[in-house]
PDB file with one MODEL, atoms N, CA, C and O in Angstrom:
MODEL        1
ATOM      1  N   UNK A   1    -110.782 -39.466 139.317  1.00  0.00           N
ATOM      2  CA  UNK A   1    -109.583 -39.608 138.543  1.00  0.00           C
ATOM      3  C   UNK A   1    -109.912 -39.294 137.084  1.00  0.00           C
ATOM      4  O   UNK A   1    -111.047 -39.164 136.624  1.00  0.00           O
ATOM      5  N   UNK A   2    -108.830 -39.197 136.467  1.00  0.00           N
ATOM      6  CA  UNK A   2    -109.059 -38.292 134.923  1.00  0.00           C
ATOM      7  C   UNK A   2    -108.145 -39.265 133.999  1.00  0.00           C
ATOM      8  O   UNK A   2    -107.155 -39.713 134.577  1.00  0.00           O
ATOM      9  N   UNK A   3    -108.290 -39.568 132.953  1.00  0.00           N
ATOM     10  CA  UNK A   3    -107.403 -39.962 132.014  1.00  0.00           C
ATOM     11  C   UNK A   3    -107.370 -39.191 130.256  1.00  0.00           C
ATOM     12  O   UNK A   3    -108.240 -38.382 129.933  1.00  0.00           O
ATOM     13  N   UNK A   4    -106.788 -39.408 129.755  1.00  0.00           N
ATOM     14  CA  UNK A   4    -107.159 -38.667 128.192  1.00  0.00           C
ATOM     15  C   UNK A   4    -107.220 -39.352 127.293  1.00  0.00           C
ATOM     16  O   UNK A   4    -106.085 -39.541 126.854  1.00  0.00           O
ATOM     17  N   UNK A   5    -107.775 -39.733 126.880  1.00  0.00           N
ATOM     18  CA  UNK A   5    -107.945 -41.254 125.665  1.00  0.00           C
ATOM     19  C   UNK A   5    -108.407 -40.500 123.918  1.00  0.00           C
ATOM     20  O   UNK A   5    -109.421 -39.900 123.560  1.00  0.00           O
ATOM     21  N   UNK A   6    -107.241 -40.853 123.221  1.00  0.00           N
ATOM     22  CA  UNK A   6    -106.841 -40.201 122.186  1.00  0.00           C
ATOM     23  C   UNK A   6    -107.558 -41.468 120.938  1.00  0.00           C
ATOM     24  O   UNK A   6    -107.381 -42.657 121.200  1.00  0.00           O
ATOM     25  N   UNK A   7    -108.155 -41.170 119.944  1.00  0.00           N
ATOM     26  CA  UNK A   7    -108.289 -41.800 118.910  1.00  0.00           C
ATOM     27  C   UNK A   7    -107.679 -41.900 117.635  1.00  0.00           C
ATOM     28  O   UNK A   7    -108.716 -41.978 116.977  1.00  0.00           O
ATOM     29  N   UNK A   8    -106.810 -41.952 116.832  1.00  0.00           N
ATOM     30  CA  UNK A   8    -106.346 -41.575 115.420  1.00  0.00           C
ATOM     31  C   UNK A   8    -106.340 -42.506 114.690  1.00  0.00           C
ATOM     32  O   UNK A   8    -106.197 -43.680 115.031  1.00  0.00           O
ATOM     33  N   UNK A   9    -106.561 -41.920 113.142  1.00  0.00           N
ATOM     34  CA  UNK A   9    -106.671 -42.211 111.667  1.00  0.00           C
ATOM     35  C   UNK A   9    -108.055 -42.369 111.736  1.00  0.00           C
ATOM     36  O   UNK A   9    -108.857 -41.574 112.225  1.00  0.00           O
ATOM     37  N   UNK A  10    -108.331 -43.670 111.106  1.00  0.00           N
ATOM     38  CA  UNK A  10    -109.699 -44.032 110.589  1.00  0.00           C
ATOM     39  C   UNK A  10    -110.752 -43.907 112.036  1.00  0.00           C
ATOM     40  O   UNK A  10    -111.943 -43.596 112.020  1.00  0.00           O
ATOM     41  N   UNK A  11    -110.089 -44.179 112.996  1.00  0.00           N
ATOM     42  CA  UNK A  11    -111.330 -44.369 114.343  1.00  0.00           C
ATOM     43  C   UNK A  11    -111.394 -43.438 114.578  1.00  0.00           C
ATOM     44  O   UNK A  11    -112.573 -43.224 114.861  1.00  0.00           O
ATOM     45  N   UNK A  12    -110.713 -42.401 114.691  1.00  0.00           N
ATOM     46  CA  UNK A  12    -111.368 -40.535 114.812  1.00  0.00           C
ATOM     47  C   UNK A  12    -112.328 -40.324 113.812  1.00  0.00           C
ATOM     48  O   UNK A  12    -113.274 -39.657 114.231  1.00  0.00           O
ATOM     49  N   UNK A  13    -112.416 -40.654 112.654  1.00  0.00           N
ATOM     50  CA  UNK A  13    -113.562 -40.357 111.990  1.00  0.00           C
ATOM     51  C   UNK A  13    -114.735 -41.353 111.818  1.00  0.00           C
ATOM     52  O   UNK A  13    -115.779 -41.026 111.254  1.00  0.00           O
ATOM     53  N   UNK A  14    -114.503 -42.635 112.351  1.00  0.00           N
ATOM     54  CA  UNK A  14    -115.484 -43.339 113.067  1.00  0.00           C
ATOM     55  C   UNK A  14    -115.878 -42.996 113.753  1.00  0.00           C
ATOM     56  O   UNK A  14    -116.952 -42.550 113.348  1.00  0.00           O
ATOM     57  N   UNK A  15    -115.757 -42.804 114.925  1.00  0.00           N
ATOM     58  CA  UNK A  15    -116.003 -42.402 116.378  1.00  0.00           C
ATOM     59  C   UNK A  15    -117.018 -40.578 116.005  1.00  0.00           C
ATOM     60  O   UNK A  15    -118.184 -40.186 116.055  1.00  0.00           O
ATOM     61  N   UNK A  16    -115.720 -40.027 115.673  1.00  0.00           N
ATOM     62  CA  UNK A  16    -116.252 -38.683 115.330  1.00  0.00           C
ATOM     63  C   UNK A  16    -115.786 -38.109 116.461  1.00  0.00           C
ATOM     64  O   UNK A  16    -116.741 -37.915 117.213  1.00  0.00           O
ATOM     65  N   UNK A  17    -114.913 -37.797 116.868  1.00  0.00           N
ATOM     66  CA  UNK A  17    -113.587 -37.309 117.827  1.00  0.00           C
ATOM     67  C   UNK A  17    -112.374 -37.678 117.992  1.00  0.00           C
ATOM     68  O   UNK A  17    -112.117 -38.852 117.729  1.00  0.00           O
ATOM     69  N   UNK A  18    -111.268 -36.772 118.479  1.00  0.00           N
ATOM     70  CA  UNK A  18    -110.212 -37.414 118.148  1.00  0.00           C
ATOM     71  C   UNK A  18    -109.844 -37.425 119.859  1.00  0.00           C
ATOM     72  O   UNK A  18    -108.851 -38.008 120.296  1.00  0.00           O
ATOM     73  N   UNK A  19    -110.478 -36.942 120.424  1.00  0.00           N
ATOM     74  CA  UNK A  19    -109.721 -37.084 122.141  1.00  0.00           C
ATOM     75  C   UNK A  19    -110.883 -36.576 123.388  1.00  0.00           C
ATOM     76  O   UNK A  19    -111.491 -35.508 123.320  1.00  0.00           O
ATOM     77  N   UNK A  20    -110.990 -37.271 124.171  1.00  0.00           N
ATOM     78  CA  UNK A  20    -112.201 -37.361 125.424  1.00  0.00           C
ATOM     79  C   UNK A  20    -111.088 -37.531 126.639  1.00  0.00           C
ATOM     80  O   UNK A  20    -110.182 -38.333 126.867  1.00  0.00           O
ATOM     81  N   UNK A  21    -111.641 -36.321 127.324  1.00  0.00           N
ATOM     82  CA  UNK A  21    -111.492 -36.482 128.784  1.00  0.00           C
ATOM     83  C   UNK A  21    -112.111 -37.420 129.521  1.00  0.00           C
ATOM     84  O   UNK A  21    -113.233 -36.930 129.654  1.00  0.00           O
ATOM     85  N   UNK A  22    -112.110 -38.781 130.269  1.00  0.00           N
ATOM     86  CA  UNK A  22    -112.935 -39.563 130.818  1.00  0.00           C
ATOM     87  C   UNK A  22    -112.403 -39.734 131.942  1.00  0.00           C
ATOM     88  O   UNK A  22    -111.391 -40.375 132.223  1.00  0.00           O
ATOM     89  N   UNK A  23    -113.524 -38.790 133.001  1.00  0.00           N
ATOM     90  CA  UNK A  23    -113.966 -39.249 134.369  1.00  0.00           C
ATOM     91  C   UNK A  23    -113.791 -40.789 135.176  1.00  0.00           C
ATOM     92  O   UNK A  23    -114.095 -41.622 134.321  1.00  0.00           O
ATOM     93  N   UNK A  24    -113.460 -41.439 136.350  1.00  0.00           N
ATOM     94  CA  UNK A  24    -113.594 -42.724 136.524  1.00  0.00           C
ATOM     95  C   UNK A  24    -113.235 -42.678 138.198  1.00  0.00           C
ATOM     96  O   UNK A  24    -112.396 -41.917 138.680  1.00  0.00           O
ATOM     97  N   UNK A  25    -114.050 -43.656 138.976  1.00  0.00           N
ATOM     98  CA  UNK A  25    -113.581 -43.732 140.214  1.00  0.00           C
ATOM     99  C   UNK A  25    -113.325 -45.167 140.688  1.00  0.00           C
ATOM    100  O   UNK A  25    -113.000 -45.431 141.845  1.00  0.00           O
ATOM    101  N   UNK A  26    -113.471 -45.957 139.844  1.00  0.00           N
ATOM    102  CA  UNK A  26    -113.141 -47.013 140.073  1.00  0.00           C
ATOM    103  C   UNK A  26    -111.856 -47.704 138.924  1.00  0.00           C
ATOM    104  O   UNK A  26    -111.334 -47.158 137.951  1.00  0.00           O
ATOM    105  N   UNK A  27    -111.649 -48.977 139.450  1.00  0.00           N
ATOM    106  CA  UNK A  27    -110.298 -49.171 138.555  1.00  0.00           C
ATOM    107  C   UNK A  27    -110.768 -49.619 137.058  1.00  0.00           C
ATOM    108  O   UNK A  27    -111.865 -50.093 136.761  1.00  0.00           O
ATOM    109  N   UNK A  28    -109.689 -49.358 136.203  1.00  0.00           N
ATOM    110  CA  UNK A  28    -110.467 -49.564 134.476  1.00  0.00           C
ATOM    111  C   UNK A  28    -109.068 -50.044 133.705  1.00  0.00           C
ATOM    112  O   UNK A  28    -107.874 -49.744 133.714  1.00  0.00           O
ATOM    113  N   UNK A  29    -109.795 -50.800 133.158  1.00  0.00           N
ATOM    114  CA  UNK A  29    -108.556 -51.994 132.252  1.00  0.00           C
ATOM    115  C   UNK A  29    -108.803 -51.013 130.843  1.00  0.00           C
ATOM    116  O   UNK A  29    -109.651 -50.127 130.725  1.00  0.00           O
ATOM    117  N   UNK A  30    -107.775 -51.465 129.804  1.00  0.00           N
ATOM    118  CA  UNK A  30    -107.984 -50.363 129.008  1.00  0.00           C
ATOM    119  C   UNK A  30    -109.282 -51.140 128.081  1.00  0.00           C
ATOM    120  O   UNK A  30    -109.623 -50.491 127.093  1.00  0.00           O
ATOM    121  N   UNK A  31    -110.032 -52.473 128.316  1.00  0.00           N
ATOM    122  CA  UNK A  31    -110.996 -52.566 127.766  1.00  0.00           C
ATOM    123  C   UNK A  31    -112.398 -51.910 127.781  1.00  0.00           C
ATOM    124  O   UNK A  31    -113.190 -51.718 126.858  1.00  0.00           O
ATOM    125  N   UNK A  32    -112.479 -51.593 129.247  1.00  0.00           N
ATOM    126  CA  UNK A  32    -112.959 -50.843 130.549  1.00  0.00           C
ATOM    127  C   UNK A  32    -113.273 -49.077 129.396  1.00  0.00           C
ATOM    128  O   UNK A  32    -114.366 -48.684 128.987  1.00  0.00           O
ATOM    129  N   UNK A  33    -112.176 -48.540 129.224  1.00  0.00           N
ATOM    130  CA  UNK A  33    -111.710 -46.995 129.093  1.00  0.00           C
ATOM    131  C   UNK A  33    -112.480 -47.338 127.596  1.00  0.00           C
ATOM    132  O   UNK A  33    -113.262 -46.454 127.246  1.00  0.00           O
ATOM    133  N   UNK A  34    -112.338 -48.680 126.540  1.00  0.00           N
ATOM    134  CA  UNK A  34    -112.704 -48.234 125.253  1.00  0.00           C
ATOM    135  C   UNK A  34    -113.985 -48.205 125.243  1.00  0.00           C
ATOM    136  O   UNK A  34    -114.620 -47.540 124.424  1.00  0.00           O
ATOM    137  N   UNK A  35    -114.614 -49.060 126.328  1.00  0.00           N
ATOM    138  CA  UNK A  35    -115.999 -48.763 126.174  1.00  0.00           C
ATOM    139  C   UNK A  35    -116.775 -47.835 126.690  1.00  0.00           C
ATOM    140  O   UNK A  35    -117.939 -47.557 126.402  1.00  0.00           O
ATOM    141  N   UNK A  36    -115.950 -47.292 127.600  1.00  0.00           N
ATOM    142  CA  UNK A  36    -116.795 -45.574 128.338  1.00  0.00           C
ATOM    143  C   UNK A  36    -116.767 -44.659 127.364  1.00  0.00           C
ATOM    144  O   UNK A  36    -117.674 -43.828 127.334  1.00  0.00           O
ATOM    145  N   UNK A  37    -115.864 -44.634 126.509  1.00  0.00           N
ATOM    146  CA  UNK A  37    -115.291 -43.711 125.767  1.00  0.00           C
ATOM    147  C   UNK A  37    -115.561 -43.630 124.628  1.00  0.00           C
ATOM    148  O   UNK A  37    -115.089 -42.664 124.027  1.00  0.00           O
ATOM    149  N   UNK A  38    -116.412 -44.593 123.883  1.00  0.00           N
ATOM    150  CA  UNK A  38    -116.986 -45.312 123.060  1.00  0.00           C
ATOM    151  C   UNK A  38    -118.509 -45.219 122.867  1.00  0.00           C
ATOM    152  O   UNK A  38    -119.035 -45.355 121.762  1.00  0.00           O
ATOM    153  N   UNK A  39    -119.312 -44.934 124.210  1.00  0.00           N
ATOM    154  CA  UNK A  39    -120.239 -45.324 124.436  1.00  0.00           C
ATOM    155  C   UNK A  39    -120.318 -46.910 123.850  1.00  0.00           C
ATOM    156  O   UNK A  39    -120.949 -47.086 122.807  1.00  0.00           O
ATOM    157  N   UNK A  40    -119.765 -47.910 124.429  1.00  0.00           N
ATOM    158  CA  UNK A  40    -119.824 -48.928 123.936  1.00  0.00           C
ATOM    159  C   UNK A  40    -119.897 -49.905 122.628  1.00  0.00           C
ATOM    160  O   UNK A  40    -120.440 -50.993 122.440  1.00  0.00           O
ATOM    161  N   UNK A  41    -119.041 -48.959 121.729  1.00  0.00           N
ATOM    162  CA  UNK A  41    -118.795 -49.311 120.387  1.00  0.00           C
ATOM    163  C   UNK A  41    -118.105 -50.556 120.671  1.00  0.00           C
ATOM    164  O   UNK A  41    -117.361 -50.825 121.614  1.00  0.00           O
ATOM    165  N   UNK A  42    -118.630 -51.550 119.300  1.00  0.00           N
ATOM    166  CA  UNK A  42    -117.410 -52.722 119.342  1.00  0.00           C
ATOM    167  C   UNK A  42    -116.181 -51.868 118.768  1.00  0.00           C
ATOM    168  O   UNK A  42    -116.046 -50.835 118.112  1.00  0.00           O
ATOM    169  N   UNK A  43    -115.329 -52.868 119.373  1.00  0.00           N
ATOM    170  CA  UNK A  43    -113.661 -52.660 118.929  1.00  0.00           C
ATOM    171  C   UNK A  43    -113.632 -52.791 117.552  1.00  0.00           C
ATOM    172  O   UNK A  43    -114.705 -53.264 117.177  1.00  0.00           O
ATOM    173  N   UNK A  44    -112.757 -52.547 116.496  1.00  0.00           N
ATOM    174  CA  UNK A  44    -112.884 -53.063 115.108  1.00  0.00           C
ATOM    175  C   UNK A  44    -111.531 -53.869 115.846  1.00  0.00           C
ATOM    176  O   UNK A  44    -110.969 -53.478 116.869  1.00  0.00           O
ATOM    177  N   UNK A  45    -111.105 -55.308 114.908  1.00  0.00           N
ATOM    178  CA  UNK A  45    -110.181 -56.093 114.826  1.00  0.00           C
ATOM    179  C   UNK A  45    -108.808 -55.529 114.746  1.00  0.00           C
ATOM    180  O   UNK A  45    -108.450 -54.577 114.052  1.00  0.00           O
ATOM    181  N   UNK A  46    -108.141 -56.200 115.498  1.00  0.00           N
ATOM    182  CA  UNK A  46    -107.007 -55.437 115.556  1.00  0.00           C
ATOM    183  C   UNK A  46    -106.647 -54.710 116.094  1.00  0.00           C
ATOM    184  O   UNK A  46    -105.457 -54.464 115.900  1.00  0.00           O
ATOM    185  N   UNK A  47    -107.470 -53.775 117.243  1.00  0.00           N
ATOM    186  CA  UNK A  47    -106.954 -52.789 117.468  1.00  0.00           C
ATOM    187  C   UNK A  47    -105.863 -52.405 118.255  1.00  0.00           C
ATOM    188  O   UNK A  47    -105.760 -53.021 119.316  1.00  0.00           O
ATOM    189  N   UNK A  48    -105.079 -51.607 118.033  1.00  0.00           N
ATOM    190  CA  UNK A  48    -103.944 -51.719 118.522  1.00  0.00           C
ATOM    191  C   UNK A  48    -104.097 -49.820 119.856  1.00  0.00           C
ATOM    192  O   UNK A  48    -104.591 -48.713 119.639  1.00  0.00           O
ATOM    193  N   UNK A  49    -103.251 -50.531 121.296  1.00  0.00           N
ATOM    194  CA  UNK A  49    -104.229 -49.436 122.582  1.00  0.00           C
ATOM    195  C   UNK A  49    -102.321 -48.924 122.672  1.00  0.00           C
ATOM    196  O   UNK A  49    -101.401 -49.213 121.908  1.00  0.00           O
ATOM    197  N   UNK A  50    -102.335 -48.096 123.925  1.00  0.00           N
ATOM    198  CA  UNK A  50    -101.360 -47.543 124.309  1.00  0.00           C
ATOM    199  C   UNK A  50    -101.215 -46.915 125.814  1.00  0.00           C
ATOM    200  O   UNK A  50    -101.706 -45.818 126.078  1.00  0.00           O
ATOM    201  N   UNK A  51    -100.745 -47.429 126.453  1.00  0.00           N
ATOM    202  CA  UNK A  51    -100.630 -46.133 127.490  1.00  0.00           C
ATOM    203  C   UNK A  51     -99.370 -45.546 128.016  1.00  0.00           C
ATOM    204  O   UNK A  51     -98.356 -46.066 128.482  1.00  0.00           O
ATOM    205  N   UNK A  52     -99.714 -44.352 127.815  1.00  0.00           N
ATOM    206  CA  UNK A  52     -98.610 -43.378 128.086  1.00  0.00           C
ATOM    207  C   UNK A  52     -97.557 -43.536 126.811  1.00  0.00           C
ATOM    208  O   UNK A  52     -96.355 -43.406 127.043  1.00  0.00           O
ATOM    209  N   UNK A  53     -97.947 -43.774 125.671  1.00  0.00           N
ATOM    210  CA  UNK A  53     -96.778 -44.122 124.637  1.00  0.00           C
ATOM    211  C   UNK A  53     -96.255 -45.431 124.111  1.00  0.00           C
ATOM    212  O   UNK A  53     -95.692 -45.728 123.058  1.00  0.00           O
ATOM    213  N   UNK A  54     -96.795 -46.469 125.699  1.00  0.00           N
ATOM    214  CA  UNK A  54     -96.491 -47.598 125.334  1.00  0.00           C
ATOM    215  C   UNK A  54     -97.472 -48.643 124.950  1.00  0.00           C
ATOM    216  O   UNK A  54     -98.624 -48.391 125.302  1.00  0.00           O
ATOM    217  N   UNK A  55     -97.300 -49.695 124.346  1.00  0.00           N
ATOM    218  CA  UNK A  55     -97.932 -50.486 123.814  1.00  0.00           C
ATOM    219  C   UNK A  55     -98.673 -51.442 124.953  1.00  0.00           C
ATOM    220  O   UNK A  55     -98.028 -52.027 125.823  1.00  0.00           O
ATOM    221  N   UNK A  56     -99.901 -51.508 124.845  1.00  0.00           N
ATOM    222  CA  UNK A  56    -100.798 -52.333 125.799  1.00  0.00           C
ATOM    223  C   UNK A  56    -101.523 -52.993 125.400  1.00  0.00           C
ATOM    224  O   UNK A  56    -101.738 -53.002 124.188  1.00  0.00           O
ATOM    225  N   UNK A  57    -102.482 -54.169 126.639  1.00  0.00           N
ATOM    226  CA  UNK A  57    -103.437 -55.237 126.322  1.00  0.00           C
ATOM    227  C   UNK A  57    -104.015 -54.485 126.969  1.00  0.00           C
ATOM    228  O   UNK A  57    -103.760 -53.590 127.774  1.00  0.00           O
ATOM    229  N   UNK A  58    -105.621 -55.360 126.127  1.00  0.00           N
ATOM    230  CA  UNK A  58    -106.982 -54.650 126.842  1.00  0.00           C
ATOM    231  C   UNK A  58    -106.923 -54.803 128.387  1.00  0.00           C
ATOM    232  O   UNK A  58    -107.425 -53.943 129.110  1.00  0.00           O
ATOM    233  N   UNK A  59    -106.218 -56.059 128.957  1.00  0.00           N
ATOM    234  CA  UNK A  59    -107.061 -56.366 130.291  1.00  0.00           C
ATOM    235  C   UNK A  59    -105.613 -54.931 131.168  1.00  0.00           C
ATOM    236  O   UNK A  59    -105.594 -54.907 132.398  1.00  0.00           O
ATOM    237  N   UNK A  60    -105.002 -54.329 130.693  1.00  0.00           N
ATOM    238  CA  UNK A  60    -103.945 -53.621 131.346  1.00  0.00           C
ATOM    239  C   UNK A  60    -104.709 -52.239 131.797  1.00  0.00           C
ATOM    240  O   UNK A  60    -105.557 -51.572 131.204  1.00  0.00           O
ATOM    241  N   UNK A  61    -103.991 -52.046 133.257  1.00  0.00           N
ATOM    242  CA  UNK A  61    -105.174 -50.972 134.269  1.00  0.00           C
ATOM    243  C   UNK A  61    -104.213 -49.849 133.858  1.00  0.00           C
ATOM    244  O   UNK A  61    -103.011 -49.826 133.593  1.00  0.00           O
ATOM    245  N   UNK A  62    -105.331 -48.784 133.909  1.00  0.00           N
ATOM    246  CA  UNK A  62    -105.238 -47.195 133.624  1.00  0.00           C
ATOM    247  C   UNK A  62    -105.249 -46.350 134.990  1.00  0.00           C
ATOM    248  O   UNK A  62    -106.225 -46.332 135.739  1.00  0.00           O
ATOM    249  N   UNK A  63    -104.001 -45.619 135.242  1.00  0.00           N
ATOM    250  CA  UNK A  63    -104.475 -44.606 136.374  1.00  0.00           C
ATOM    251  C   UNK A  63    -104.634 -43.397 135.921  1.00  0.00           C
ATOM    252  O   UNK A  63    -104.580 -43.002 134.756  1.00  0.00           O
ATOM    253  N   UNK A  64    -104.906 -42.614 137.233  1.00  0.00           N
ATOM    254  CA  UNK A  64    -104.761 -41.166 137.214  1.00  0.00           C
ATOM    255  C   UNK A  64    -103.958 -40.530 136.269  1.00  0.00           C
ATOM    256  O   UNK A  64    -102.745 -40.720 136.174  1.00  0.00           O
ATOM    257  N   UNK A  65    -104.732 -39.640 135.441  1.00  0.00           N
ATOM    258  CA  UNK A  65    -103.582 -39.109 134.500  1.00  0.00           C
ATOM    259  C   UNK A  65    -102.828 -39.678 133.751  1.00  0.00           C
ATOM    260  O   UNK A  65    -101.696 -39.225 133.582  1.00  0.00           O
ATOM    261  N   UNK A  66    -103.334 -41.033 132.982  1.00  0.00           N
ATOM    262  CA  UNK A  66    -102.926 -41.700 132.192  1.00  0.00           C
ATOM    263  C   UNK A  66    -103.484 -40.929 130.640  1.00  0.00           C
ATOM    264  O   UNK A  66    -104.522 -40.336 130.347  1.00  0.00           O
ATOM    265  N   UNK A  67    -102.441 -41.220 129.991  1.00  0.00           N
ATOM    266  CA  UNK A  67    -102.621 -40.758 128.296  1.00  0.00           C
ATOM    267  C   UNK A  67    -102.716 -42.319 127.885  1.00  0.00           C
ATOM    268  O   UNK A  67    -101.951 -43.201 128.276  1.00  0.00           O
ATOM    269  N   UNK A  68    -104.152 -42.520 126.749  1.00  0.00           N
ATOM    270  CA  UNK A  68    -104.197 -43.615 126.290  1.00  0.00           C
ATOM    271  C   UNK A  68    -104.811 -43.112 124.892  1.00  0.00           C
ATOM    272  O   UNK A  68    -105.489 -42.111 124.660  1.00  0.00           O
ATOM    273  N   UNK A  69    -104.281 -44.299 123.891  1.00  0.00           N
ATOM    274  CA  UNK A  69    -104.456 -44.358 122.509  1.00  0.00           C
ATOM    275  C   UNK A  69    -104.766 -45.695 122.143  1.00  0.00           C
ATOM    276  O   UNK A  69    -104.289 -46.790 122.437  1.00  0.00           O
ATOM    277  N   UNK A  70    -105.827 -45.251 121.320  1.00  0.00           N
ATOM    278  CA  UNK A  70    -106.614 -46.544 120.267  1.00  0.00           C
ATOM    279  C   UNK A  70    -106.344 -46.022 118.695  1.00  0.00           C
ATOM    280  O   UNK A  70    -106.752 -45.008 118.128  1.00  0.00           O
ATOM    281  N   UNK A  71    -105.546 -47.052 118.244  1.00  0.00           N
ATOM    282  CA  UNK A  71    -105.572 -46.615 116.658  1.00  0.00           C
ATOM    283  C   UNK A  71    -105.076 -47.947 116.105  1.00  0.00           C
ATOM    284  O   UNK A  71    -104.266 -48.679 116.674  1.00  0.00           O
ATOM    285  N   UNK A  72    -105.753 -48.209 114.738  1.00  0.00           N
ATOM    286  CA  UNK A  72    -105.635 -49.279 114.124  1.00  0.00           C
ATOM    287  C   UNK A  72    -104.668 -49.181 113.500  1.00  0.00           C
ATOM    288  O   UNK A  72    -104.131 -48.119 113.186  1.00  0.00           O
ATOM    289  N   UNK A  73    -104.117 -50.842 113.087  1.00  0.00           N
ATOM    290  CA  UNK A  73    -102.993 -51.055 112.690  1.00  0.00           C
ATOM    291  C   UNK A  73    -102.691 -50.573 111.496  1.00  0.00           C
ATOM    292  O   UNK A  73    -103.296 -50.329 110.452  1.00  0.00           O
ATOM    293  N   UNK A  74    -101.190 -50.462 112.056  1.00  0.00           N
ATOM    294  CA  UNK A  74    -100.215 -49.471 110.646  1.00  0.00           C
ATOM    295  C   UNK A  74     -99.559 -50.293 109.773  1.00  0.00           C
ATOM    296  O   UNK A  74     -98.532 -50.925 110.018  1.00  0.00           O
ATOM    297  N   UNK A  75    -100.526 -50.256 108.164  1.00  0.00           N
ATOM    298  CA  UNK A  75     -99.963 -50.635 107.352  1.00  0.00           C
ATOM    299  C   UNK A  75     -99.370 -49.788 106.063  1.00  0.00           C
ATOM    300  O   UNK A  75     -99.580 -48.598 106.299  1.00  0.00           O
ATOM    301  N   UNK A  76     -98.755 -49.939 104.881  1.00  0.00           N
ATOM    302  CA  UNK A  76     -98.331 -49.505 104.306  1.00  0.00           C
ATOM    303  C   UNK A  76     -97.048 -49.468 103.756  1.00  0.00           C
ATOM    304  O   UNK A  76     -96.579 -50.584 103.979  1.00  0.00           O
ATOM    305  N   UNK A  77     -96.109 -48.699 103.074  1.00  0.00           N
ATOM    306  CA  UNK A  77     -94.407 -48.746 102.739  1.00  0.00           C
ATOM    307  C   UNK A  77     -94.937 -48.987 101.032  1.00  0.00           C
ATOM    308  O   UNK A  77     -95.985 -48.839 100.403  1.00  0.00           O
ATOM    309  N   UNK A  78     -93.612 -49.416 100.763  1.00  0.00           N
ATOM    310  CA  UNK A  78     -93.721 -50.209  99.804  1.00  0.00           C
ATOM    311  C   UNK A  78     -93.091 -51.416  99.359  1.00  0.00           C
ATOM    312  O   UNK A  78     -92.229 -51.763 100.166  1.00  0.00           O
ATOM    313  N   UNK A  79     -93.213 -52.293  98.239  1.00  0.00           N
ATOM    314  CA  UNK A  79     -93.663 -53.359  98.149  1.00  0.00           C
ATOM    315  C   UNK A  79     -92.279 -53.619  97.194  1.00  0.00           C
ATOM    316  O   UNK A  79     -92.078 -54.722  96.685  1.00  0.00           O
TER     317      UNK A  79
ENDMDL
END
């Protein structure tokens, strides 16, 4: 099974990619996906995941052909 796990803003240039194809044959929570994908980086605080567009918890399972996103929280506007 295949999924696409997308990184943006500051964790793409942490990481040092912005998107990995990741392989998997067994089942994977999206805590599961940050650390394959990661090579086992800690999480920074906060991080805010996604699948398919929508908003998720780590312990939430990823299938086949799932689009997933890690990107830290959006702050900003003004004051």
């Amino acid at each position: 099974m295949t999924i696409t796990v997308k990184f943006f803003a500051s964790l793409s240039e942490l990481l040092g990619k912005k998107e990995v194809l990741l392989e998997f044959s067994e089942d994977l929570t999206l805590e599961k996906v940050w650390q394959q994908a990661t090579d086992h980086a800690d999480p920074p605080p906060k991080l805010l995941m996604a699948i398919n567009m929508a908003y998720a918890k780590p312990e939430d399972q990823v299938q086949d052909n799932d689009e997933v996103a890690f990107f830290p929280p959006v702050t900003g506007g003004q004051a």
